[in-house]
N, CA, C and O atoms as a GROMACS GRO file, in nm:
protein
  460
    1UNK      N    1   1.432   1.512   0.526
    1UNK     CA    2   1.550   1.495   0.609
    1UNK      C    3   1.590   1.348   0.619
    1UNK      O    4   1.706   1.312   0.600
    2UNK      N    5   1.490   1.262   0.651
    2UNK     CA    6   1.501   1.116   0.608
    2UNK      C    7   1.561   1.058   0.500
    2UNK      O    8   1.596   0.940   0.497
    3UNK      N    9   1.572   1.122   0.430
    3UNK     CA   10   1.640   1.042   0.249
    3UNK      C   11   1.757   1.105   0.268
    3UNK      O   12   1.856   1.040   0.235
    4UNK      N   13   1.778   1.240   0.325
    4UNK     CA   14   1.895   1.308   0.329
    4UNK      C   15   2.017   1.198   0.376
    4UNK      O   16   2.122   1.176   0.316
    5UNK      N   17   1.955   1.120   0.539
    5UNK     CA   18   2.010   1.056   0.604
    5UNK      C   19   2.087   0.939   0.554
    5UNK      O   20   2.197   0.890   0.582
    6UNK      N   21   1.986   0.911   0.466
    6UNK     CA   22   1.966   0.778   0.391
    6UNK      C   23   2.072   0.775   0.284
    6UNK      O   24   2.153   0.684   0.270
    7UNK      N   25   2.060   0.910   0.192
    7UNK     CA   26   2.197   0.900   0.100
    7UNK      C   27   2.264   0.906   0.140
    7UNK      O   28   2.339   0.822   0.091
    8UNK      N   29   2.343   0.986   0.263
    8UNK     CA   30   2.456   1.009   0.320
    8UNK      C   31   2.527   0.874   0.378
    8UNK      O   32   2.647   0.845   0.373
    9UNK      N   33   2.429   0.804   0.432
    9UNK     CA   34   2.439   0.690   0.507
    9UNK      C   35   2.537   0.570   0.366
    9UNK      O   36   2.646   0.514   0.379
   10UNK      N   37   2.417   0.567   0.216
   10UNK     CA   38   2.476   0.502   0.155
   10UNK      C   39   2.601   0.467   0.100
   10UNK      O   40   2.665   0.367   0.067
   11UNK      N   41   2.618   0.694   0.106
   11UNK     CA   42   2.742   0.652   0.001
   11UNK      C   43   2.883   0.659   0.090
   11UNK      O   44   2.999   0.652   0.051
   12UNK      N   45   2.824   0.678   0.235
   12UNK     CA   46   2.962   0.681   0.318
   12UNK      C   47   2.961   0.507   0.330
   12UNK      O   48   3.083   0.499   0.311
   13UNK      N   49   2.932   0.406   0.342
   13UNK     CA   50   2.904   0.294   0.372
   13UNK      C   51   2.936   0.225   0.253
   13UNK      O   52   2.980   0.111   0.270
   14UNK      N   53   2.921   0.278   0.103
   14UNK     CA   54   2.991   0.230  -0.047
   14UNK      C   55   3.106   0.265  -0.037
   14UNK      O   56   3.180   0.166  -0.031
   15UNK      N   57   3.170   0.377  -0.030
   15UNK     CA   58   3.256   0.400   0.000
   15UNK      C   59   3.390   0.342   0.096
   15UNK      O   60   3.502   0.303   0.063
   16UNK      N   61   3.330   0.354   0.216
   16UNK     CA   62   3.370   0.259   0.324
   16UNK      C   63   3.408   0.110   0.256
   16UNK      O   64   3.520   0.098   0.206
   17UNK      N   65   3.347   0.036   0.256
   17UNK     CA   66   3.347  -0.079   0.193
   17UNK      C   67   3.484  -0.082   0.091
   17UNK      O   68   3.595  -0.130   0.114
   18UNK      N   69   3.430  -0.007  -0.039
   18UNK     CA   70   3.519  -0.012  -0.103
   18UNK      C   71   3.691   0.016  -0.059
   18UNK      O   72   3.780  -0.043  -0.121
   19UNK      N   73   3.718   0.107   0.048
   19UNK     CA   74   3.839   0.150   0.118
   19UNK      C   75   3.896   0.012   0.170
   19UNK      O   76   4.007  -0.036   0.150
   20UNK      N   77   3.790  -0.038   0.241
   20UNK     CA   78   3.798  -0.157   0.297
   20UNK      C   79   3.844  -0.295   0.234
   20UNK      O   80   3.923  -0.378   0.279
   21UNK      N   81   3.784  -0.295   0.137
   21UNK     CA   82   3.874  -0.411  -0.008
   21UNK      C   83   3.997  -0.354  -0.063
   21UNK      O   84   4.083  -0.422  -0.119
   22UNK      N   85   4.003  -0.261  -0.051
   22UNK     CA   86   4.112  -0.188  -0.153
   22UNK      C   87   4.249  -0.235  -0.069
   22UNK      O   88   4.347  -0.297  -0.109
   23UNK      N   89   4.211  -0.171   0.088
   23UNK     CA   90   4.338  -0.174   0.177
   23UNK      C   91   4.385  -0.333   0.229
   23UNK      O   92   4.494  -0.369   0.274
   24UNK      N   93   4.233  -0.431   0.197
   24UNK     CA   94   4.287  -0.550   0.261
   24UNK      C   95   4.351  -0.626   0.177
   24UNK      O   96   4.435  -0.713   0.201
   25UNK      N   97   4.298  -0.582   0.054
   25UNK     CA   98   4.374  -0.693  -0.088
   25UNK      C   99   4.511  -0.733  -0.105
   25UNK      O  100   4.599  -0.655  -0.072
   26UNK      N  101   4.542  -0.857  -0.158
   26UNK     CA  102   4.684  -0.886  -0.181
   26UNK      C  103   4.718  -0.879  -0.354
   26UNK      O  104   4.679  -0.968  -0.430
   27UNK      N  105   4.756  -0.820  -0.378
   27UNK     CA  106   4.736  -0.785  -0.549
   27UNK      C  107   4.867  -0.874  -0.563
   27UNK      O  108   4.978  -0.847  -0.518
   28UNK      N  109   4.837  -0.961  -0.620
   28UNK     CA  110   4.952  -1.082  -0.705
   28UNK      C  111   4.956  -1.141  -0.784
   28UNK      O  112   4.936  -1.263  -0.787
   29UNK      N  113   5.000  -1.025  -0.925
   29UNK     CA  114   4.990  -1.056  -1.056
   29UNK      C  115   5.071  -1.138  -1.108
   29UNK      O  116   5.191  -1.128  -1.082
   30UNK      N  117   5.017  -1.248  -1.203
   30UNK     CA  118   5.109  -1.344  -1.269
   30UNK      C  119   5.083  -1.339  -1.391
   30UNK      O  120   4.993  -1.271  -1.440
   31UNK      N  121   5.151  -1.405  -1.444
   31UNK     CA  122   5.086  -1.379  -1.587
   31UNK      C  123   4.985  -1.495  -1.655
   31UNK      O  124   4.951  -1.501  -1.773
   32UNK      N  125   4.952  -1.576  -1.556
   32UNK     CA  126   4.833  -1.661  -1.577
   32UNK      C  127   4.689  -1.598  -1.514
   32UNK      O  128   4.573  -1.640  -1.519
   33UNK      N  129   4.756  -1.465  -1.448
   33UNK     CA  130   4.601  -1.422  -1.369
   33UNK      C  131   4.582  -1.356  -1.509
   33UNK      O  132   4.510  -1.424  -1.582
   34UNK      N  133   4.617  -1.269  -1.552
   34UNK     CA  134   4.615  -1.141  -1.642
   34UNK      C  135   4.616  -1.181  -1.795
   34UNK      O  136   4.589  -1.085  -1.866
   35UNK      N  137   4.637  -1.285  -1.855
   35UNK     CA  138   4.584  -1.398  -1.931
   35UNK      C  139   4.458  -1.415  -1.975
   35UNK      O  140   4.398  -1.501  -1.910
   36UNK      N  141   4.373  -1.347  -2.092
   36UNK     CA  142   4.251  -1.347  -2.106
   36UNK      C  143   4.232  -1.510  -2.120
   36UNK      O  144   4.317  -1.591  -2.158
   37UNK      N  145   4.103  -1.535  -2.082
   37UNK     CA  146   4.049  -1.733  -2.042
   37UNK      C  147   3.904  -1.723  -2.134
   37UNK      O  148   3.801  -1.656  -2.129
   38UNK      N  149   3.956  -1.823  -2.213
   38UNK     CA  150   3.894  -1.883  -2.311
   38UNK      C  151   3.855  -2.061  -2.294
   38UNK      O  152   3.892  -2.141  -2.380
   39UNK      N  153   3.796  -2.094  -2.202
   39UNK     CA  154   3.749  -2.229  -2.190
   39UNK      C  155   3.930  -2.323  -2.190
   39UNK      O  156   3.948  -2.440  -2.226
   40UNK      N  157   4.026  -2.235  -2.143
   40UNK     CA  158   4.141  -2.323  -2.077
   40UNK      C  159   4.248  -2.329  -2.218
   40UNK      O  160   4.348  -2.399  -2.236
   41UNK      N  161   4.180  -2.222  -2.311
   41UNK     CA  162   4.265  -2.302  -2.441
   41UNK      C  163   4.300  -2.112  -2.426
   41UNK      O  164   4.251  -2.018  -2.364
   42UNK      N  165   4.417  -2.134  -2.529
   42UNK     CA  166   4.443  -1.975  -2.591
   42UNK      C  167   4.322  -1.941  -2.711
   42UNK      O  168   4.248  -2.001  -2.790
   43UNK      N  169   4.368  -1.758  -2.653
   43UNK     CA  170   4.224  -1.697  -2.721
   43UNK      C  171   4.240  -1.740  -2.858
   43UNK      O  172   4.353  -1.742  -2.907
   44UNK      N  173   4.109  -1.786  -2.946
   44UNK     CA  174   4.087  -1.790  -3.056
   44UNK      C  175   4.021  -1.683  -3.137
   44UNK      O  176   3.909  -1.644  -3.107
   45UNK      N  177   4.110  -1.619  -3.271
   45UNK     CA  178   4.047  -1.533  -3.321
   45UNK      C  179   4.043  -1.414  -3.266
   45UNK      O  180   4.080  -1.393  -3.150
   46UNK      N  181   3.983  -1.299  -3.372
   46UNK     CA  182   3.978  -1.163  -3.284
   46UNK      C  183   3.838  -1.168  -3.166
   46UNK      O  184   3.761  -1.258  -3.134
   47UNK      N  185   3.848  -1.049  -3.132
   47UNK     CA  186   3.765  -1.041  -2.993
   47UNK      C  187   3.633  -0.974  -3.038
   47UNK      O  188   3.522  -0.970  -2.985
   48UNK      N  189   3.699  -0.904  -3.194
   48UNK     CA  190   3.575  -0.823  -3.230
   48UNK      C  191   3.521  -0.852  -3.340
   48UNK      O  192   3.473  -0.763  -3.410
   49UNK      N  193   3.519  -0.986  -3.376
   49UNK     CA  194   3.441  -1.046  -3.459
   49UNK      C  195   3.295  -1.006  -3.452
   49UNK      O  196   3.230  -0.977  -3.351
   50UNK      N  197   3.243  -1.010  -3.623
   50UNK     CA  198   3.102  -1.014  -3.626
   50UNK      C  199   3.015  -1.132  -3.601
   50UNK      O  200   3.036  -1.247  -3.642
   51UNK      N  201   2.926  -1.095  -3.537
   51UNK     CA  202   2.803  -1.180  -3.501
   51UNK      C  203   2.738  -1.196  -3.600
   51UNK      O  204   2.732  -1.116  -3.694
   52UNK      N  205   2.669  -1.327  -3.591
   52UNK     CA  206   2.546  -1.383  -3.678
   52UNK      C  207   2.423  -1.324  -3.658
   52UNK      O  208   2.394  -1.333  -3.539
   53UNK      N  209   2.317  -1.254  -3.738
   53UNK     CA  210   2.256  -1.179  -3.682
   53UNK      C  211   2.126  -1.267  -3.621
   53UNK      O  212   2.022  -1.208  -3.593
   54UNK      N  213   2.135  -1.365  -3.608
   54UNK     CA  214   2.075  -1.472  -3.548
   54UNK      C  215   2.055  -1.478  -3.419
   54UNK      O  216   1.959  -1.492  -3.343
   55UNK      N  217   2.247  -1.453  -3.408
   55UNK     CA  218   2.242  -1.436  -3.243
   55UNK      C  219   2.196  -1.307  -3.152
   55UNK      O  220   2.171  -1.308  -3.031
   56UNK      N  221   2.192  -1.207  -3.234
   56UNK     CA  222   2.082  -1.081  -3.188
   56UNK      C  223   1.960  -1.099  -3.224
   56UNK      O  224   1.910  -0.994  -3.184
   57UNK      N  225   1.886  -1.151  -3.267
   57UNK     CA  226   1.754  -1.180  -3.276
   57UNK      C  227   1.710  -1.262  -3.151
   57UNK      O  228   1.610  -1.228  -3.087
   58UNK      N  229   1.783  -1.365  -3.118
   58UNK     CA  230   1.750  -1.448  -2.998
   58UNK      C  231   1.760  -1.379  -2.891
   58UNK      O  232   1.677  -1.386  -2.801
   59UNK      N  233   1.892  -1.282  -2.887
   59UNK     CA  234   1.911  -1.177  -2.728
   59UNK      C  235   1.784  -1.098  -2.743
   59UNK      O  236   1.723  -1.128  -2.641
   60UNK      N  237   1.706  -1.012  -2.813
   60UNK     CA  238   1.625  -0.951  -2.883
   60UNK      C  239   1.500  -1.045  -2.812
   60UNK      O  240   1.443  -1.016  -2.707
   61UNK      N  241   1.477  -1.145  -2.883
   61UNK     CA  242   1.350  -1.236  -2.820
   61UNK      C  243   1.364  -1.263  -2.656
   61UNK      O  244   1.274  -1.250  -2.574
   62UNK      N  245   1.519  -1.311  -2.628
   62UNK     CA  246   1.512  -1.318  -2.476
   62UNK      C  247   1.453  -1.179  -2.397
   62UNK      O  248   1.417  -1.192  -2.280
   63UNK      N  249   1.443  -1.045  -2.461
   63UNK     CA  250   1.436  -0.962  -2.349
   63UNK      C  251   1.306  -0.934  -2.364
   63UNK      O  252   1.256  -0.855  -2.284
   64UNK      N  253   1.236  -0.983  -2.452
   64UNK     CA  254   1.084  -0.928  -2.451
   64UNK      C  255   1.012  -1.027  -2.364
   64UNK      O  256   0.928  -1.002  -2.278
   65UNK      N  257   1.068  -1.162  -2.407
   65UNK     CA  258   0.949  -1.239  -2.316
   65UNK      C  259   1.035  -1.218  -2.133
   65UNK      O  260   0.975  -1.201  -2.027
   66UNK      N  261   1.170  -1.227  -2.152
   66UNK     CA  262   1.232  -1.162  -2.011
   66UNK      C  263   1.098  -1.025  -1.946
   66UNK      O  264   1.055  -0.997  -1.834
   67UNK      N  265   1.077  -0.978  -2.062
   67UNK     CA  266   0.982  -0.810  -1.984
   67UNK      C  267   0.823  -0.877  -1.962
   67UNK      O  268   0.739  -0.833  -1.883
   68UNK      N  269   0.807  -0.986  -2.047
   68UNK     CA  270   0.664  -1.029  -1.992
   68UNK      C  271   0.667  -1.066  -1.890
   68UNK      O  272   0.569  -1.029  -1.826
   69UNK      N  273   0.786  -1.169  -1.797
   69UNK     CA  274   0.750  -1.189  -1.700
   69UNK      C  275   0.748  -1.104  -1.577
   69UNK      O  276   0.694  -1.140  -1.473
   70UNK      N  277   0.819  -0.977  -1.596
   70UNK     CA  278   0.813  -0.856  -1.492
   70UNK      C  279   0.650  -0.834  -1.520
   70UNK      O  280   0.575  -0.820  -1.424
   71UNK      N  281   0.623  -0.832  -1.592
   71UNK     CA  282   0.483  -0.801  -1.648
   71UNK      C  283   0.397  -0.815  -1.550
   71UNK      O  284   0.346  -0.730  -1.478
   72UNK      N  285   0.375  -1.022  -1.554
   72UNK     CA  286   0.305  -1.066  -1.538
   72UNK      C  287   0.327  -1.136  -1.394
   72UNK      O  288   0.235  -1.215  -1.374
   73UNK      N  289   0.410  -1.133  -1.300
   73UNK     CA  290   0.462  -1.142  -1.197
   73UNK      C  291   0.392  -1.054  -1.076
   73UNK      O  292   0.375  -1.110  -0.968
   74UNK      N  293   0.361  -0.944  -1.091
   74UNK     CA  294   0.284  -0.827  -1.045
   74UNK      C  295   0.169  -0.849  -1.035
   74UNK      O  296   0.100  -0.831  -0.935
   75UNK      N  297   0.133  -0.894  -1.145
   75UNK     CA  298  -0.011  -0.888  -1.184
   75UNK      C  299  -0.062  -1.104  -1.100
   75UNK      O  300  -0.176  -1.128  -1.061
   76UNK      N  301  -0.007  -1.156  -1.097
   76UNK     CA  302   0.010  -1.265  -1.021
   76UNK      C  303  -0.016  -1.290  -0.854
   76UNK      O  304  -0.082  -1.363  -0.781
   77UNK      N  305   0.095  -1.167  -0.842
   77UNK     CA  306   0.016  -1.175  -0.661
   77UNK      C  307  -0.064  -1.070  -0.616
   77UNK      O  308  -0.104  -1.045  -0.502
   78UNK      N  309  -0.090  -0.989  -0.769
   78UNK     CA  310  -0.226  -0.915  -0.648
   78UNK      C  311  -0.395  -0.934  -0.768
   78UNK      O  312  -0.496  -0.868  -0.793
   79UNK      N  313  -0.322  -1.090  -0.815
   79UNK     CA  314  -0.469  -1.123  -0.855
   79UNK      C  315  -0.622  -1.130  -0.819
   79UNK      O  316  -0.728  -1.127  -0.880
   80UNK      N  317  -0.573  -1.142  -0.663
   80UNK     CA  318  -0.723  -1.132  -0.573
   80UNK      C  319  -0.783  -0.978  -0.583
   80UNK      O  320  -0.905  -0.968  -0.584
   81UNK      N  321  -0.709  -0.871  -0.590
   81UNK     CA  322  -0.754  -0.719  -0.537
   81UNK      C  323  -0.793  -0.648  -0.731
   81UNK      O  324  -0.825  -0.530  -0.747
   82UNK      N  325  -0.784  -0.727  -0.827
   82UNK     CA  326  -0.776  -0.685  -1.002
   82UNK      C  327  -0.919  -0.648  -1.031
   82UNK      O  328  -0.997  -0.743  -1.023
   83UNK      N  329  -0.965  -0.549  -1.058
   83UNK     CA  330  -1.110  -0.552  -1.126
   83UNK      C  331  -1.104  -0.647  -1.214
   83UNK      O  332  -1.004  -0.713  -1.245
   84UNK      N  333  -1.260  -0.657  -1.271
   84UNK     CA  334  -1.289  -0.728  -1.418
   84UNK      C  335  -1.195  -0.666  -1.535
   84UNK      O  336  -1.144  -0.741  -1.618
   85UNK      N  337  -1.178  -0.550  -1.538
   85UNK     CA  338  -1.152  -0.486  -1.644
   85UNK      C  339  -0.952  -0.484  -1.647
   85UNK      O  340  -0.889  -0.448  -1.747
   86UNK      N  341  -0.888  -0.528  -1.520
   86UNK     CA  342  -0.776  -0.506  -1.521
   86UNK      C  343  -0.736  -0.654  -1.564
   86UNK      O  344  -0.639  -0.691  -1.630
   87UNK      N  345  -0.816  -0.711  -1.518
   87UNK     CA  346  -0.782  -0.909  -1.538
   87UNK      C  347  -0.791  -0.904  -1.703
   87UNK      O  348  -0.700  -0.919  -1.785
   88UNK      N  349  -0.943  -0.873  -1.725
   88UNK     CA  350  -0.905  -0.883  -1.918
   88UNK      C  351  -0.815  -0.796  -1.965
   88UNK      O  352  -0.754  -0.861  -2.050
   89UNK      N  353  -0.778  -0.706  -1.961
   89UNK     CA  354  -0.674  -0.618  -2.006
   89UNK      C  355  -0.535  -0.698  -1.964
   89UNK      O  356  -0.452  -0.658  -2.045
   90UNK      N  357  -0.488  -0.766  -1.899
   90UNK     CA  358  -0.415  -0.836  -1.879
   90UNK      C  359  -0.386  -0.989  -1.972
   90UNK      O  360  -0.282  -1.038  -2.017
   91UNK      N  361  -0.532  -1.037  -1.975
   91UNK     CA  362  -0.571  -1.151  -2.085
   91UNK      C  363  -0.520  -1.084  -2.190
   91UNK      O  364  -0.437  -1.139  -2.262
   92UNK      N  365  -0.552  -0.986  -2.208
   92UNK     CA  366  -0.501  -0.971  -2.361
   92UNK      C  367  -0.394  -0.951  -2.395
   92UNK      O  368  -0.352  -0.969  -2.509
   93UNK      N  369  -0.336  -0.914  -2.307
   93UNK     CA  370  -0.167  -0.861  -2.313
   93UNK      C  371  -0.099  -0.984  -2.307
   93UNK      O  372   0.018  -0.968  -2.341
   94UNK      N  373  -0.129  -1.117  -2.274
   94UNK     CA  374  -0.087  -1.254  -2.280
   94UNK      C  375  -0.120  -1.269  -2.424
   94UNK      O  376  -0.035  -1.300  -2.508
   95UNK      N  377  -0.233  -1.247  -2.449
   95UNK     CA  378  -0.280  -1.332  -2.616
   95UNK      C  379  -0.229  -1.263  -2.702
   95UNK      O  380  -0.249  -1.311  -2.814
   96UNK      N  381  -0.172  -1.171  -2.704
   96UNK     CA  382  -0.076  -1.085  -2.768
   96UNK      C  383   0.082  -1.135  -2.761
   96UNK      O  384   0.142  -1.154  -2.868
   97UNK      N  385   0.128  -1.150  -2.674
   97UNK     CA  386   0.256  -1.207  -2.693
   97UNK      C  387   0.247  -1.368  -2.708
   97UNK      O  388   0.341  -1.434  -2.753
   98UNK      N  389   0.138  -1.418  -2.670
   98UNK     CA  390   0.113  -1.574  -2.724
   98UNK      C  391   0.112  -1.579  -2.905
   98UNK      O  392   0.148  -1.674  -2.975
   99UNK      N  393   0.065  -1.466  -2.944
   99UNK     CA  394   0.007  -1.478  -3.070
   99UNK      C  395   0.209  -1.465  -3.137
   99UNK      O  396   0.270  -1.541  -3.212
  100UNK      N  397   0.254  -1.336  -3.067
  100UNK     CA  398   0.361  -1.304  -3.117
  100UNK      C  399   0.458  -1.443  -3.092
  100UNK      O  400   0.503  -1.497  -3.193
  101UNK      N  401   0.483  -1.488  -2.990
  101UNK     CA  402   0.570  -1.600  -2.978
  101UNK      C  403   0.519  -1.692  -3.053
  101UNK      O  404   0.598  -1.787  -3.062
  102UNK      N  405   0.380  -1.715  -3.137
  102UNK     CA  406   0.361  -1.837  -3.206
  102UNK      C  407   0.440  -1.790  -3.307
  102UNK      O  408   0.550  -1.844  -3.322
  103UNK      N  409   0.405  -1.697  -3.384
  103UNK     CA  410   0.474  -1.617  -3.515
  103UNK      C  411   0.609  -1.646  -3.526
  103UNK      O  412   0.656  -1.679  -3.634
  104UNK      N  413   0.706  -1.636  -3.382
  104UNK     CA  414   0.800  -1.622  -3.402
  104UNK      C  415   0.890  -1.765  -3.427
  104UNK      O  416   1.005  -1.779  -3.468
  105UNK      N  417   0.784  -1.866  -3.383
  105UNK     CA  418   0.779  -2.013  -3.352
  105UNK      C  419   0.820  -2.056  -3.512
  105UNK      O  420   0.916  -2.109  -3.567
  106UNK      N  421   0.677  -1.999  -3.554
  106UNK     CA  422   0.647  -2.077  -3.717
  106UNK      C  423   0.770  -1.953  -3.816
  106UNK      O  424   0.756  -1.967  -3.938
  107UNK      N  425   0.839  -1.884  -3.790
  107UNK     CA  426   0.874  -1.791  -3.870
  107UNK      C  427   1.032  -1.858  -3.885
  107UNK      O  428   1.095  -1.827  -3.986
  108UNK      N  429   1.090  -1.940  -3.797
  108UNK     CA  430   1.198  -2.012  -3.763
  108UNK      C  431   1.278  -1.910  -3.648
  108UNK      O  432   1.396  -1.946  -3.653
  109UNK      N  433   1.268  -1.832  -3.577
  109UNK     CA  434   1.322  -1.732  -3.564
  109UNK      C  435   1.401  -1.808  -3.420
  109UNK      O  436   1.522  -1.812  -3.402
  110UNK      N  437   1.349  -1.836  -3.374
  110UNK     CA  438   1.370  -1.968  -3.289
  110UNK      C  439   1.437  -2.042  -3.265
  110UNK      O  440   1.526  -2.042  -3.180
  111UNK      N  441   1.400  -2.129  -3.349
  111UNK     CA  442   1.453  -2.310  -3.393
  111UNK      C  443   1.570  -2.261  -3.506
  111UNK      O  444   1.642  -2.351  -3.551
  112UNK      N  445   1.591  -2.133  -3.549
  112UNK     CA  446   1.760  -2.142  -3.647
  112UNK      C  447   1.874  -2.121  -3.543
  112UNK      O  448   1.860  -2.019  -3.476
  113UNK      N  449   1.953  -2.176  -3.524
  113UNK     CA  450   2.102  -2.171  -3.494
  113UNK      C  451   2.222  -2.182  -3.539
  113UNK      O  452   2.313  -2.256  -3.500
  114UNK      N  453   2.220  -2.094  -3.635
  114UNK     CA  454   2.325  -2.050  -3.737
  114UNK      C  455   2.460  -1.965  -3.613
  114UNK      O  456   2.576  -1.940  -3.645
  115UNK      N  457   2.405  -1.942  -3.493
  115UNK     CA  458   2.521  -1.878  -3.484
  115UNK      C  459   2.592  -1.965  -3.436
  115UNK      O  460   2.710  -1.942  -3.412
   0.00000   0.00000   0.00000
C-alpha cells in the first residue's frame, strides 16, 4: 500500500509540475531562438555526417572505464566490512582493466585523434 502511495504521489506531482511550466511560460519565438547554434557561426555541413571511427572507439573506452568506477566506488566505502576473498576478487578485477587500459595505451587507441 506504501509504494501504491508513493507512485500515485509521483506521478500526480510530475504531472503537476509539468501543468505548472506549461501554464506559466511565455512562448516567444524569433527566429534567432529557433535557429539551430553552432558555436555562433551558421550550421556547417550536414547534420548527418559520418564519424571517424575513432571517435566511437573513444565513446566506447569512455564507458567502460566510466563502469569501472561505479564498480569500484561501492566497493570503496564498504572496504572495512569485504572478506579476504571479496577484496582479492576485486584486485583482480582492477588488474584486469589495468592490463586492458595498458593494451589500449600501447595499441594507439588512445593517443590517435583522427577525428
Amino acid at each position: 500500500m506504501t509504494y501504491l502511495v508513493y507512485i500515485v504521489f509521483t506521478i500526480v506531482l510530475t504531472v503537476g509540475l509539468i501543468l505548472v511550466g506549461y501554464l506559466l511560460s511565455q512562448v516567444q519565438t524569433d527566429s534567432e531562438k529557433v535557429s539551430p547554434y553552432e558555436c555562433g557561426f551558421e550550421p556547417l555541413g550536414d547534420a548527418r555526417q559520418k564519424f571517424d571511427v575513432s571517435f566511437y572507439l573513444i565513446a566506447i573506452l569512455f564507458i567502460i572505464f566510466d563502469l569501472e568506477v561505479v564498480f569500484v566506488l561501492p566497493f570503496a566505502s564498504v572496504i572495512h566490512n569485504v572478506s579476504f576473498l571479496g577484496f582479492w576478487v576485486t584486485i583482480i578485477f582492477l588488474i584486469i582493466l589495468t592490463i586492458g587500459f595498458i593494451y589500449e595505451f600501447i595499441s594507439g587507441a588512445i593517443t590517435e585523434t583522427n577525428y
